[in-house]
PDB file as gemmi writes it, atoms N, CA and C in Angstrom:
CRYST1    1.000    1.000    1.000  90.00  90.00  90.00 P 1                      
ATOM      1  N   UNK A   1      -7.718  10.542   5.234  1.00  0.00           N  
ATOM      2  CA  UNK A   1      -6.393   9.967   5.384  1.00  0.00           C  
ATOM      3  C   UNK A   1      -6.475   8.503   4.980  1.00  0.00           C  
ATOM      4  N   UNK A   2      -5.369   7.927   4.182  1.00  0.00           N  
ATOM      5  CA  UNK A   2      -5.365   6.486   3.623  1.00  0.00           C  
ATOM      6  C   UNK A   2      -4.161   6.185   3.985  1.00  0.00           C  
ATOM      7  N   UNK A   3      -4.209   5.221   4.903  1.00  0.00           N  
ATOM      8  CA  UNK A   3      -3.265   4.422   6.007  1.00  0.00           C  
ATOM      9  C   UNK A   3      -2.807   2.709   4.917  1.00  0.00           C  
ATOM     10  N   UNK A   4      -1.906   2.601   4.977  1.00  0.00           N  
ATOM     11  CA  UNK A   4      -1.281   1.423   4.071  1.00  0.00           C  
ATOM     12  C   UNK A   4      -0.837   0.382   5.157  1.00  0.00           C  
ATOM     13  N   UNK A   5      -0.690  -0.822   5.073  1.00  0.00           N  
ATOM     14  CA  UNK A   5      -0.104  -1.949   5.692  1.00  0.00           C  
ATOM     15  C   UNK A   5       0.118  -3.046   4.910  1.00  0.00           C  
ATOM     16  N   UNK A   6       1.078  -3.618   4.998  1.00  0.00           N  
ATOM     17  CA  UNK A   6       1.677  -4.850   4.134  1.00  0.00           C  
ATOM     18  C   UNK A   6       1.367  -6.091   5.105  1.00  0.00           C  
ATOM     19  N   UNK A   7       0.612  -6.784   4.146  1.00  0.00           N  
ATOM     20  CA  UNK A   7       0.453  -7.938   5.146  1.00  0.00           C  
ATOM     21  C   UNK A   7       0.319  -9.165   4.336  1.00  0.00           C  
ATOM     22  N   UNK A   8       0.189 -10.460   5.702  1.00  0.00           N  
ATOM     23  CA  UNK A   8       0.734 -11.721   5.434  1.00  0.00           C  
ATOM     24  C   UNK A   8      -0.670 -12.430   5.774  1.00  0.00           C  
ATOM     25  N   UNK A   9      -1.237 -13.632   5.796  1.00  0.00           N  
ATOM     26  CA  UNK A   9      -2.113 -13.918   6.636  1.00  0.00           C  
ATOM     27  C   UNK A   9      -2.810 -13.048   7.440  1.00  0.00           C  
ATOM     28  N   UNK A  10      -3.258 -11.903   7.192  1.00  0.00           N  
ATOM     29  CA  UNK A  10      -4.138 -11.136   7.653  1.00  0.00           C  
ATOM     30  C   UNK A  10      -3.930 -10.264   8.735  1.00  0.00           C  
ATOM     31  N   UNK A  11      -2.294 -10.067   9.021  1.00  0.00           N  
ATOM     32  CA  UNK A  11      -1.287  -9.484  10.136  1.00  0.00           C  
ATOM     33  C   UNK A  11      -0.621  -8.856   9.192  1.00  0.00           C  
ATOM     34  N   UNK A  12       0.315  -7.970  10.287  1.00  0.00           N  
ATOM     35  CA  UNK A  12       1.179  -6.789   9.487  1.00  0.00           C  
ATOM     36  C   UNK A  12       2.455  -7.977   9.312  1.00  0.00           C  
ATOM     37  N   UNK A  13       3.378  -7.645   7.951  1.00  0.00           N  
ATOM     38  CA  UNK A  13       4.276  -8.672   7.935  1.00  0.00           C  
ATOM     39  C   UNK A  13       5.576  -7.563   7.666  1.00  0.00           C  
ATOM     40  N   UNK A  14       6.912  -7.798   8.147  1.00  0.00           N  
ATOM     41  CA  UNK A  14       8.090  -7.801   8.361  1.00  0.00           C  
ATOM     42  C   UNK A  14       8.311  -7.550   7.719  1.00  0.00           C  
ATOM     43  N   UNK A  15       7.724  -7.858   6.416  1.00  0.00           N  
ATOM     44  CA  UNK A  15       8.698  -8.285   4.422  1.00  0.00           C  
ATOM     45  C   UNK A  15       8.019  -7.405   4.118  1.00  0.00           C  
ATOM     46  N   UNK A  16       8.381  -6.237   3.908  1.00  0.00           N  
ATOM     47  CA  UNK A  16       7.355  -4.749   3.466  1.00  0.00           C  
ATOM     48  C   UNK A  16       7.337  -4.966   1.781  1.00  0.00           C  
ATOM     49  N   UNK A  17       8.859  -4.914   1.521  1.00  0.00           N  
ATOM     50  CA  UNK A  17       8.250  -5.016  -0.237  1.00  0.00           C  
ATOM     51  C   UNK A  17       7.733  -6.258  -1.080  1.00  0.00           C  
ATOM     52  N   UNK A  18       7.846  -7.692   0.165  1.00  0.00           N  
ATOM     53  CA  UNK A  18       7.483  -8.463  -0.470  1.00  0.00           C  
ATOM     54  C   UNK A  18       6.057  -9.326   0.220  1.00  0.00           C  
ATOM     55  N   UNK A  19       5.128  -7.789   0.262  1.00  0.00           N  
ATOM     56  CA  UNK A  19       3.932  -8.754   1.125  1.00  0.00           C  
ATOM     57  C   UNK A  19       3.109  -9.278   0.062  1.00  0.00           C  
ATOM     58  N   UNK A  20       2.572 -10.068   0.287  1.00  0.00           N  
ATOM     59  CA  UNK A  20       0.883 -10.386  -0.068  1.00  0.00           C  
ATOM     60  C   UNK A  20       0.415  -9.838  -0.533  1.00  0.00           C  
ATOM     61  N   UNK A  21       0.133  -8.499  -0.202  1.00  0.00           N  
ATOM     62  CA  UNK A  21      -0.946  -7.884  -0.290  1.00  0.00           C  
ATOM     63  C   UNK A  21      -0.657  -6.447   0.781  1.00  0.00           C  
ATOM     64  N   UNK A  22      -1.742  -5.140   0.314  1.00  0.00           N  
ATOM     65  CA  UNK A  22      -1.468  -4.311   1.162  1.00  0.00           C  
ATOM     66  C   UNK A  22      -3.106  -4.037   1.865  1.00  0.00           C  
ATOM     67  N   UNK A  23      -3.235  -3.732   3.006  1.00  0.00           N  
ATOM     68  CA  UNK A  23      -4.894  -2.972   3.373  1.00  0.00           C  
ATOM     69  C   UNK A  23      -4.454  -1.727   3.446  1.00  0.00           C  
ATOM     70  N   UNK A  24      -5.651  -0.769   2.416  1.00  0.00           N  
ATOM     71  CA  UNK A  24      -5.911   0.371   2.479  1.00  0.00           C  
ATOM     72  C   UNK A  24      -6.840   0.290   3.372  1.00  0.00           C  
ATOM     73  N   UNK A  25      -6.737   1.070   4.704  1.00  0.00           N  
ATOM     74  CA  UNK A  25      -7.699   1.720   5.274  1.00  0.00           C  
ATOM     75  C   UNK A  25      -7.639   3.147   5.285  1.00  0.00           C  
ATOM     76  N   UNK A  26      -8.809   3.702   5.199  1.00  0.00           N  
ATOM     77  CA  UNK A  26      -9.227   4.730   4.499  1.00  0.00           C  
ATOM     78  C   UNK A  26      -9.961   5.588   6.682  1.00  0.00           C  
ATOM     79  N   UNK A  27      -9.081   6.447   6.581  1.00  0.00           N  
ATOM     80  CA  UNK A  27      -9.552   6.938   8.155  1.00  0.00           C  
ATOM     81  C   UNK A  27     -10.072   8.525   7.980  1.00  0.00           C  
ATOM     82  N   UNK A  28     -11.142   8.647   9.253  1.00  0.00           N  
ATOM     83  CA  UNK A  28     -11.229   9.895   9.738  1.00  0.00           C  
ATOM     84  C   UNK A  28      -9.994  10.382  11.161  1.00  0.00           C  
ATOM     85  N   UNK A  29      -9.548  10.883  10.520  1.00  0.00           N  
ATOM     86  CA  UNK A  29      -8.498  11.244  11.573  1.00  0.00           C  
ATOM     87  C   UNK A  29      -8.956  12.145  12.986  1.00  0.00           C  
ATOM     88  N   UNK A  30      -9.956  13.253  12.576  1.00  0.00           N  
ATOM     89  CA  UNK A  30     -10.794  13.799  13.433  1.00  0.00           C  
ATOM     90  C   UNK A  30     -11.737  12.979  14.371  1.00  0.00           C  
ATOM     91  N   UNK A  31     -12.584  12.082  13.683  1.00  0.00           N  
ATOM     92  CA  UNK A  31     -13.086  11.303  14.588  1.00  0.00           C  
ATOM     93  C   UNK A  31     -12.665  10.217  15.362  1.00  0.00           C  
ATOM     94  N   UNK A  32     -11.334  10.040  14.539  1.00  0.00           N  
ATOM     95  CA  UNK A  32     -10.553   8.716  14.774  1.00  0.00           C  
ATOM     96  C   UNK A  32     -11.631   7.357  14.364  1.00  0.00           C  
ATOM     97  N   UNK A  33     -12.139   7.410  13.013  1.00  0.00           N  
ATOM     98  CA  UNK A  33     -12.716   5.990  13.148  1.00  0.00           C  
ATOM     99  C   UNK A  33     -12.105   5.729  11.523  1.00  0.00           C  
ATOM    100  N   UNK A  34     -12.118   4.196  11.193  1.00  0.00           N  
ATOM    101  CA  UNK A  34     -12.255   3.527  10.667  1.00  0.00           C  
ATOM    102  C   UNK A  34     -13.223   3.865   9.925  1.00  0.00           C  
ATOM    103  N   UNK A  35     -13.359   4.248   7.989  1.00  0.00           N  
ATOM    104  CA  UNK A  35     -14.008   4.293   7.588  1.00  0.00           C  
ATOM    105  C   UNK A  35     -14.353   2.962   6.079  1.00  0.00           C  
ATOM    106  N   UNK A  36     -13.477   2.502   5.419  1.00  0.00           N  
ATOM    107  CA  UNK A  36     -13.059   1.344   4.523  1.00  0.00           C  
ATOM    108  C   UNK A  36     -11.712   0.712   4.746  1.00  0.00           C  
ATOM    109  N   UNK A  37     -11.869  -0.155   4.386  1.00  0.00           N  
ATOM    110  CA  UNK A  37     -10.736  -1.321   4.201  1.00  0.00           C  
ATOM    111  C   UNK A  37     -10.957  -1.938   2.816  1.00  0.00           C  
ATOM    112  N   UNK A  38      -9.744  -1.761   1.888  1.00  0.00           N  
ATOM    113  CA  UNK A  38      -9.312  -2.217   1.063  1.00  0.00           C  
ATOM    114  C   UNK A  38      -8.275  -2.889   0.609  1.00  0.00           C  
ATOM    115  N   UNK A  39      -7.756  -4.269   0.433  1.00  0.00           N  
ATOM    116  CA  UNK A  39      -6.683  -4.967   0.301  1.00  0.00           C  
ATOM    117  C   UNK A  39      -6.933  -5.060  -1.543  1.00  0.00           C  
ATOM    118  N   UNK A  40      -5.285  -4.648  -1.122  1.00  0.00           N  
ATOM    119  CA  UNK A  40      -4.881  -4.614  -2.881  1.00  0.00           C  
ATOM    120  C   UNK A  40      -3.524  -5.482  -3.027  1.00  0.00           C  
ATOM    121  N   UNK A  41      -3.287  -6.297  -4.005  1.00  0.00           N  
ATOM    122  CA  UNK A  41      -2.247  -6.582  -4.701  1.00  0.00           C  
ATOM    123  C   UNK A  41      -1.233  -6.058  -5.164  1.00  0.00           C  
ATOM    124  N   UNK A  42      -0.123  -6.132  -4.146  1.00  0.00           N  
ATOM    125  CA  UNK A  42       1.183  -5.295  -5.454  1.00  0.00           C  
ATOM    126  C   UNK A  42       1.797  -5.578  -6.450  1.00  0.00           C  
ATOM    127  N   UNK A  43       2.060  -5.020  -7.341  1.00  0.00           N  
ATOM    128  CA  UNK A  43       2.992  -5.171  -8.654  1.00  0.00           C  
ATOM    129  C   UNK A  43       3.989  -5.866  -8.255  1.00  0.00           C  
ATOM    130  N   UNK A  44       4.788  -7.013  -8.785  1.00  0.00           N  
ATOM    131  CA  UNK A  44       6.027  -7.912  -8.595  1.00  0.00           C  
ATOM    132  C   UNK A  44       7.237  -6.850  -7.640  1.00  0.00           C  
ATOM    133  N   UNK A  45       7.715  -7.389  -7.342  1.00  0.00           N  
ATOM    134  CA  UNK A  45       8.870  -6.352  -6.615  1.00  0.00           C  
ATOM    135  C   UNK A  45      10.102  -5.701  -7.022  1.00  0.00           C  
ATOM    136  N   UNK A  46       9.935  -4.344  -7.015  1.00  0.00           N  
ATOM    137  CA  UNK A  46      11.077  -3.420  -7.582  1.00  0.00           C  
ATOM    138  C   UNK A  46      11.514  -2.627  -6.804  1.00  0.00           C  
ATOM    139  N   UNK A  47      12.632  -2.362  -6.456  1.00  0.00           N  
ATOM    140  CA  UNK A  47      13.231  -1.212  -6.104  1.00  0.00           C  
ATOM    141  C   UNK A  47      12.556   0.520  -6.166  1.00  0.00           C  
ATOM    142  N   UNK A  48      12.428   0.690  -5.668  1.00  0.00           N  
ATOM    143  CA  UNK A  48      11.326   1.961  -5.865  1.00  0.00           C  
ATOM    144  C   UNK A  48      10.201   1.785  -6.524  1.00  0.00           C  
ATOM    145  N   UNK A  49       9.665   0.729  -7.144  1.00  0.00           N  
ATOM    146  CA  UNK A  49       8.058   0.937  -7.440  1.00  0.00           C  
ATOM    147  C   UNK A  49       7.281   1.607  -6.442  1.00  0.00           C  
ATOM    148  N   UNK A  50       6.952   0.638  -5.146  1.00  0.00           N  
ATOM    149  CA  UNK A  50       5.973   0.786  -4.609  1.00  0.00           C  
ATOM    150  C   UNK A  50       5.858   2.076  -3.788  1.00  0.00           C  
ATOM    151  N   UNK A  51       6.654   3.188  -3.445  1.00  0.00           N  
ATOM    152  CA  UNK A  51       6.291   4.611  -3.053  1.00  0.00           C  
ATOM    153  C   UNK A  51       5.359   5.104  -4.014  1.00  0.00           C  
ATOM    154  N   UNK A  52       5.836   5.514  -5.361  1.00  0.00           N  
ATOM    155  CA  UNK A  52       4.464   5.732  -6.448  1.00  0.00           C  
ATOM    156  C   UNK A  52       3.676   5.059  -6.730  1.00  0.00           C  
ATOM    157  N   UNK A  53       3.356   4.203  -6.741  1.00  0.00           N  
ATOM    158  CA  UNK A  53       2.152   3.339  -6.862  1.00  0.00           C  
ATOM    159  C   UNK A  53       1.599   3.329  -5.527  1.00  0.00           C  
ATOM    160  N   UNK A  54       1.866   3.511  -4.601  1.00  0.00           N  
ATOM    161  CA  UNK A  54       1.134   4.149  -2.843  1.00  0.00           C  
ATOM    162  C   UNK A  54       0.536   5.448  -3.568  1.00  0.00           C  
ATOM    163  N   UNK A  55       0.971   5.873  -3.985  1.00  0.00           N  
ATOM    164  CA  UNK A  55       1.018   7.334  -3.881  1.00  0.00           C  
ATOM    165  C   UNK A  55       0.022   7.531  -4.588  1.00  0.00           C  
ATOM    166  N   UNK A  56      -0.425   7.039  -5.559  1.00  0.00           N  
ATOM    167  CA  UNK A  56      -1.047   7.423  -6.803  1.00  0.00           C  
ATOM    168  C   UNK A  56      -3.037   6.481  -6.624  1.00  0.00           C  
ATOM    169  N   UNK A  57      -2.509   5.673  -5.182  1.00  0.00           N  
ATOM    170  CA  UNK A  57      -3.598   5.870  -4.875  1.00  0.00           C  
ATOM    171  C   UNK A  57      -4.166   5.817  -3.491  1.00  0.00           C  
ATOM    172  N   UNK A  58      -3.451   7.127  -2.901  1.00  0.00           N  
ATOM    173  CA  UNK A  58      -3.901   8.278  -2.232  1.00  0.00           C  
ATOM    174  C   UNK A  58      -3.176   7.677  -1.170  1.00  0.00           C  
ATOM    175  N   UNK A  59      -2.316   7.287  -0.548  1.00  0.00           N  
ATOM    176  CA  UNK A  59      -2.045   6.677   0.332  1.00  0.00           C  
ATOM    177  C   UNK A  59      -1.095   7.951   1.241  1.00  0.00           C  
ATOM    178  N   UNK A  60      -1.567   8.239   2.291  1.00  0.00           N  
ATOM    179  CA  UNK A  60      -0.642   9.399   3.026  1.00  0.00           C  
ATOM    180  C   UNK A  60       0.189   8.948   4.073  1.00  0.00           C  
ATOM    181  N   UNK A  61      -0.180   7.393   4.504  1.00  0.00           N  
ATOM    182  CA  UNK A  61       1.037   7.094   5.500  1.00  0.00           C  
ATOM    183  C   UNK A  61       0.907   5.696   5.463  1.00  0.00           C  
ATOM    184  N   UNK A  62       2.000   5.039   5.771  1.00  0.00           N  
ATOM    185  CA  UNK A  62       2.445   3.609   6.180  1.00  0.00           C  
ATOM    186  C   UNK A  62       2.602   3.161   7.618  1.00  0.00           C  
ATOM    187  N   UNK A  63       2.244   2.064   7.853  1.00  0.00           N  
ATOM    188  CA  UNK A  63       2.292   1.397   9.280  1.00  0.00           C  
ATOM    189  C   UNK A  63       3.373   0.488   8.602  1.00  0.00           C  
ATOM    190  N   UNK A  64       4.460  -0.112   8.926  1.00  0.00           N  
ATOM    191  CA  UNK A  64       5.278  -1.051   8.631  1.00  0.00           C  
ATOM    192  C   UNK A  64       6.033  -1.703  10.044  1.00  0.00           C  
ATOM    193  N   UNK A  65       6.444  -2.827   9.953  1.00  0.00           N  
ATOM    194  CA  UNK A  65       6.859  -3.547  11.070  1.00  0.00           C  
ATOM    195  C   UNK A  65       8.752  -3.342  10.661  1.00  0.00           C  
ATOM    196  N   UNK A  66       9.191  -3.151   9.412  1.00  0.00           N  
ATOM    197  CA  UNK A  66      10.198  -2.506   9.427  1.00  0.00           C  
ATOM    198  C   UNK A  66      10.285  -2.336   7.277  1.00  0.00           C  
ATOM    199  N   UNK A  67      11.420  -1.252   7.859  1.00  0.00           N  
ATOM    200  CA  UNK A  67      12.031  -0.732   6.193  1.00  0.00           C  
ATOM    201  C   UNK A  67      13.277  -0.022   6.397  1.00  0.00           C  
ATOM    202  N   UNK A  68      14.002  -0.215   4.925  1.00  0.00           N  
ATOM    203  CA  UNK A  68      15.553   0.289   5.249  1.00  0.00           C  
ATOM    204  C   UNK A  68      15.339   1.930   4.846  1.00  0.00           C  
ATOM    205  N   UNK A  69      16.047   2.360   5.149  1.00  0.00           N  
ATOM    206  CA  UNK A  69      16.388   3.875   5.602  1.00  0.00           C  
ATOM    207  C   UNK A  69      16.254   4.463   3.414  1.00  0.00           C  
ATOM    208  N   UNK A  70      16.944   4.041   3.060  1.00  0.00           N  
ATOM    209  CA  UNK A  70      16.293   4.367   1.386  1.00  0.00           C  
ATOM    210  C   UNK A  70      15.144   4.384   0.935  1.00  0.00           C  
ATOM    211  N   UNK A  71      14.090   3.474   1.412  1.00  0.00           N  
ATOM    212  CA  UNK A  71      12.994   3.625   1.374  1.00  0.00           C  
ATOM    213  C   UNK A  71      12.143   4.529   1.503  1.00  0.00           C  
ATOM    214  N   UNK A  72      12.571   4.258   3.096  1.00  0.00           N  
ATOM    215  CA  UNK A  72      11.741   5.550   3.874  1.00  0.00           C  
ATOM    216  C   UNK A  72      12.120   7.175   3.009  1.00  0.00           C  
ATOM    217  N   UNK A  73      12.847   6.536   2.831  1.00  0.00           N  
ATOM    218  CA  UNK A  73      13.242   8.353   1.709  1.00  0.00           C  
ATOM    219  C   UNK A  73      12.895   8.489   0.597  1.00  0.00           C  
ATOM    220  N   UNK A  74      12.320   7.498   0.014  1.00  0.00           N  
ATOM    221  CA  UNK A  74      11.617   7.554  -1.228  1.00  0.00           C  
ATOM    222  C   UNK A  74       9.726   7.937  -0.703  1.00  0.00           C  
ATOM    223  N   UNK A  75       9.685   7.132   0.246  1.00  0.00           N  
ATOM    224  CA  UNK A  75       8.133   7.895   0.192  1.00  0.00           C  
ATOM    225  C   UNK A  75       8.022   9.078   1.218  1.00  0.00           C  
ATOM    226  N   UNK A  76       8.978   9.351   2.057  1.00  0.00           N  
ATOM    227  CA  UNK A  76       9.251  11.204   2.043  1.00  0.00           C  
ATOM    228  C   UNK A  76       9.472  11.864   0.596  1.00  0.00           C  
ATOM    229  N   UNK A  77       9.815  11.418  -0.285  1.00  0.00           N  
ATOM    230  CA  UNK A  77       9.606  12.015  -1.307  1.00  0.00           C  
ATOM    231  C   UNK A  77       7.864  12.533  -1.978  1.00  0.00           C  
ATOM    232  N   UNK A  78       7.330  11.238  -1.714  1.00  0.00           N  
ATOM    233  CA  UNK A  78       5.854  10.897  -2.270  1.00  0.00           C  
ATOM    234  C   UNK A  78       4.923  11.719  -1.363  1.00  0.00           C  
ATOM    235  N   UNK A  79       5.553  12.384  -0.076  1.00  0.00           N  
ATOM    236  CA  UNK A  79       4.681  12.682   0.932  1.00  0.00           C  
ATOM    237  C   UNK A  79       4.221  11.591   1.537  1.00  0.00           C  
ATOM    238  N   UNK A  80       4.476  10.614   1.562  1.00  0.00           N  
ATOM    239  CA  UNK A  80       4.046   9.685   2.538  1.00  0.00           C  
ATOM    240  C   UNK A  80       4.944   9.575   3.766  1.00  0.00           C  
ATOM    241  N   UNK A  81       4.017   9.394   4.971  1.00  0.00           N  
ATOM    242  CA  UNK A  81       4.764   9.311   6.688  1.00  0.00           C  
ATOM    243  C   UNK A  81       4.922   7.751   6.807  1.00  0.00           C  
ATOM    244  N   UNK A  82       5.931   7.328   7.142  1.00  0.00           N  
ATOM    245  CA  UNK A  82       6.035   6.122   7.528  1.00  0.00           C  
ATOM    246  C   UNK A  82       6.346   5.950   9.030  1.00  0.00           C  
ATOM    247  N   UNK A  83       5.633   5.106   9.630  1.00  0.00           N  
ATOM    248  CA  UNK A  83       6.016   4.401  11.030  1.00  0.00           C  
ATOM    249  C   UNK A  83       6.745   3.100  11.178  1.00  0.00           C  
ATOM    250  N   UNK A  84       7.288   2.775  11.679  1.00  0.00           N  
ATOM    251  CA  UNK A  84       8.538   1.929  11.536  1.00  0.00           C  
ATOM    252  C   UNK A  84       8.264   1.253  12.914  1.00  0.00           C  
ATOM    253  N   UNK A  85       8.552  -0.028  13.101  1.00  0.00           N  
ATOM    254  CA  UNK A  85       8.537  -1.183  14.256  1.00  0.00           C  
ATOM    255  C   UNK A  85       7.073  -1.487  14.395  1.00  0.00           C  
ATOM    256  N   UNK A  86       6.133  -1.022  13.812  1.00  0.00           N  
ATOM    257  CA  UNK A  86       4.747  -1.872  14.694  1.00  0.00           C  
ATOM    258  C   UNK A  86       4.839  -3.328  14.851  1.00  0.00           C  
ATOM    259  N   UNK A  87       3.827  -3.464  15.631  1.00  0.00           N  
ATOM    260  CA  UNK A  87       3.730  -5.170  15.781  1.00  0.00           C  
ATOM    261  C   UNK A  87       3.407  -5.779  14.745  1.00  0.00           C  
ATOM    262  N   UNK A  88       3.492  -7.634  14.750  1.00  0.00           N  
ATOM    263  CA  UNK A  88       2.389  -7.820  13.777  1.00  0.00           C  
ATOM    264  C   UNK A  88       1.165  -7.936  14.181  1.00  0.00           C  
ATOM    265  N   UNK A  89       0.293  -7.327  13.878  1.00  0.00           N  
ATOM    266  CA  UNK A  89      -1.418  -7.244  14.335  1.00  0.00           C  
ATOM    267  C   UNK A  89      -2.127  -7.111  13.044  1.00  0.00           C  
ATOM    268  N   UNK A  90      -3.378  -7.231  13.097  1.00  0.00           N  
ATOM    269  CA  UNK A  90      -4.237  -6.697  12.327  1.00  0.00           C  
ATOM    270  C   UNK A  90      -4.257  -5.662  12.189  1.00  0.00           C  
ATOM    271  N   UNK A  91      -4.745  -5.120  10.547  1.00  0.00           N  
ATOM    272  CA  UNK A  91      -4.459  -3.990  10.085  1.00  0.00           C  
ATOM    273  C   UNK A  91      -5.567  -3.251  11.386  1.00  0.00           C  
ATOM    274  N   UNK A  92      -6.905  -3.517  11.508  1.00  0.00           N  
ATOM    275  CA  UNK A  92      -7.638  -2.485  12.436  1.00  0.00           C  
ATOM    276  C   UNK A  92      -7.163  -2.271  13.515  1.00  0.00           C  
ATOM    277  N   UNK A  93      -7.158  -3.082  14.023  1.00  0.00           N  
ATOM    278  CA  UNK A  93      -5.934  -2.911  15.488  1.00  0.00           C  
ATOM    279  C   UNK A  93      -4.760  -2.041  15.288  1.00  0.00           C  
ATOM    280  N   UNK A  94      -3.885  -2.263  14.499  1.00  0.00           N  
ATOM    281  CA  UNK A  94      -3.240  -1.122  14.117  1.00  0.00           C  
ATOM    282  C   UNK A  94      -3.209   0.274  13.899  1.00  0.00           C  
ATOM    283  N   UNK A  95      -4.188   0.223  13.065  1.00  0.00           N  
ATOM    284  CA  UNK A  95      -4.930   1.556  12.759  1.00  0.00           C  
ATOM    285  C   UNK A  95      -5.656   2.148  13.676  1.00  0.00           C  
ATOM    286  N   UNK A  96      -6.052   1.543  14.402  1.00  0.00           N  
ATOM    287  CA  UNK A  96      -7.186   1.719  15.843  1.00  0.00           C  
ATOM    288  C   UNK A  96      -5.852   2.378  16.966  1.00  0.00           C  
ATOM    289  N   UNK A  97      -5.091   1.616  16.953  1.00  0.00           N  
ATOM    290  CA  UNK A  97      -4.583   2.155  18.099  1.00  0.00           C  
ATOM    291  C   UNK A  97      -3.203   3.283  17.399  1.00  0.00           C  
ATOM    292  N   UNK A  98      -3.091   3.544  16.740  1.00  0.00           N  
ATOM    293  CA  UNK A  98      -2.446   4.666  15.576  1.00  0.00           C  
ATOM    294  C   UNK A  98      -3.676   6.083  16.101  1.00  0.00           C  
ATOM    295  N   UNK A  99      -4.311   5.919  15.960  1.00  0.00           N  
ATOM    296  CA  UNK A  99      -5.600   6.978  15.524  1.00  0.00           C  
ATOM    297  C   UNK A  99      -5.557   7.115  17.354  1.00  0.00           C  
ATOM    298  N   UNK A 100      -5.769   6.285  18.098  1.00  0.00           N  
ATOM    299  CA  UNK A 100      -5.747   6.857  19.503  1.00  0.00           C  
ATOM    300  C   UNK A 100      -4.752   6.977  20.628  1.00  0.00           C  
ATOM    301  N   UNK A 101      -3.729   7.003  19.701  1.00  0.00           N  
ATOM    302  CA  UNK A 101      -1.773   7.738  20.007  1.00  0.00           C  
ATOM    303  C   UNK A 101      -1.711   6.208  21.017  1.00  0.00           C  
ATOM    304  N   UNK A 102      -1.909   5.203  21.070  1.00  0.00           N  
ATOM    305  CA  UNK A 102      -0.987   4.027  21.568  1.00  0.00           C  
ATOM    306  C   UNK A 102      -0.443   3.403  20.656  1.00  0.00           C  
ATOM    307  N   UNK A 103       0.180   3.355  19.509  1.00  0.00           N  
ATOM    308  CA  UNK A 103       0.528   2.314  18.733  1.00  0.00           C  
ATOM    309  C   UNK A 103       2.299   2.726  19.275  1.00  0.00           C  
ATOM    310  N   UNK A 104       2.244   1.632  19.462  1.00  0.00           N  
ATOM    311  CA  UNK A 104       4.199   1.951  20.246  1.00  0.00           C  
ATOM    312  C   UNK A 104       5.117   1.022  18.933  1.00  0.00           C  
ATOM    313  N   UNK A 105       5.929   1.662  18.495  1.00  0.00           N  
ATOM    314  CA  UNK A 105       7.071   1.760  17.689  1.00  0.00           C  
ATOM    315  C   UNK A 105       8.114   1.153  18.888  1.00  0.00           C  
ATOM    316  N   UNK A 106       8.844  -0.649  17.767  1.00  0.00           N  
ATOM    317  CA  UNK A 106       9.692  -1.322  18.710  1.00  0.00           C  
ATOM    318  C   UNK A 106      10.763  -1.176  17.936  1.00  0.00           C  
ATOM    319  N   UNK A 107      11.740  -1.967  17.608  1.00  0.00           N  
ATOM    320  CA  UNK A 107      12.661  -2.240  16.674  1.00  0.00           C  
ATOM    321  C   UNK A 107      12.521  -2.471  15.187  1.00  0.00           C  
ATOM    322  N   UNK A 108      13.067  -1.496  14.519  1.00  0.00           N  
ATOM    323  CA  UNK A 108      12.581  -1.206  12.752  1.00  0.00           C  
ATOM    324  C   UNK A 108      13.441  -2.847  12.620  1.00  0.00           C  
ATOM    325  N   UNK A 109      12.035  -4.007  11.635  1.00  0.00           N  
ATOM    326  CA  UNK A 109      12.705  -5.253  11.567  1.00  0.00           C  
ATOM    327  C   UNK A 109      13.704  -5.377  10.301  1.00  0.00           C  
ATOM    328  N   UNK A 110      13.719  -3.824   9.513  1.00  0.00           N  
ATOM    329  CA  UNK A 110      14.539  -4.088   8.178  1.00  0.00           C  
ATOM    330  C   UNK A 110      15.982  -3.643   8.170  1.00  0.00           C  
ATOM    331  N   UNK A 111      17.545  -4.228   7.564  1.00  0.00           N  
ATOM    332  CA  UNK A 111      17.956  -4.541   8.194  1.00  0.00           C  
ATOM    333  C   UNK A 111      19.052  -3.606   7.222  1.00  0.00           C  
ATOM    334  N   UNK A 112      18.005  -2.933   6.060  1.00  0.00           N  
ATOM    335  CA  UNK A 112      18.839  -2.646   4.790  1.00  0.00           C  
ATOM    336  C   UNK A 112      17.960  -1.552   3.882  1.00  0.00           C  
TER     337      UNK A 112                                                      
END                                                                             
């Protein structure tokens, strides 16, 4: 499983299509551990780019602190699961507590 997060300074950030940068972490879902972390660069920002370009490299779900409802329907298209409201935390922390059913979903921060 390859878990996606958009981030800012090394936290999950708010601005999903316009982060920094994304961490691929790369999980055992069975064992629940942490297996790589990879931060990648996204392509300038477009309107539907970034579901296929997730997609294409291997990405099966999103942690996001928020996204508008079109979105989220574009990477249900891609097969990708998105979670909506996390905190901002570190991607492992995130992922850590995702993998051991506490990651609590607050208010989706996107507004559109």
């Amino acid at each position: 499983m390859k878990i996606a997060i958009p981030i800012a300074d090394g936290k999950l950030t708010t601005h999903f299509g316009h982060c920094e940068s994304f961490a691929l972490v790369d999980v055992n879902p069975t064992d629940k551990k942490i297996l790589k972390r990879e931060d990648i660069i996204p392509p300038p920002h477009e309107p539907g780019l970034l579901p296929p370009w997730l997609a294409e490299r291997g990405v099966n779900m999103i942690i996001a602190g928020g996204m508008g409802q079109r979105a989220q329907g574009l990477f249900a298209e891609q097969c990708i699961q998105v979670f909506v409201g996390a905190p901002a935390d570190t991607p492992e922390a995130l992922v850590g507590n995702y993998l051991s059913g506490t990651l609590q979903a607050g208010v989706n921060a996107c507004d559109h």
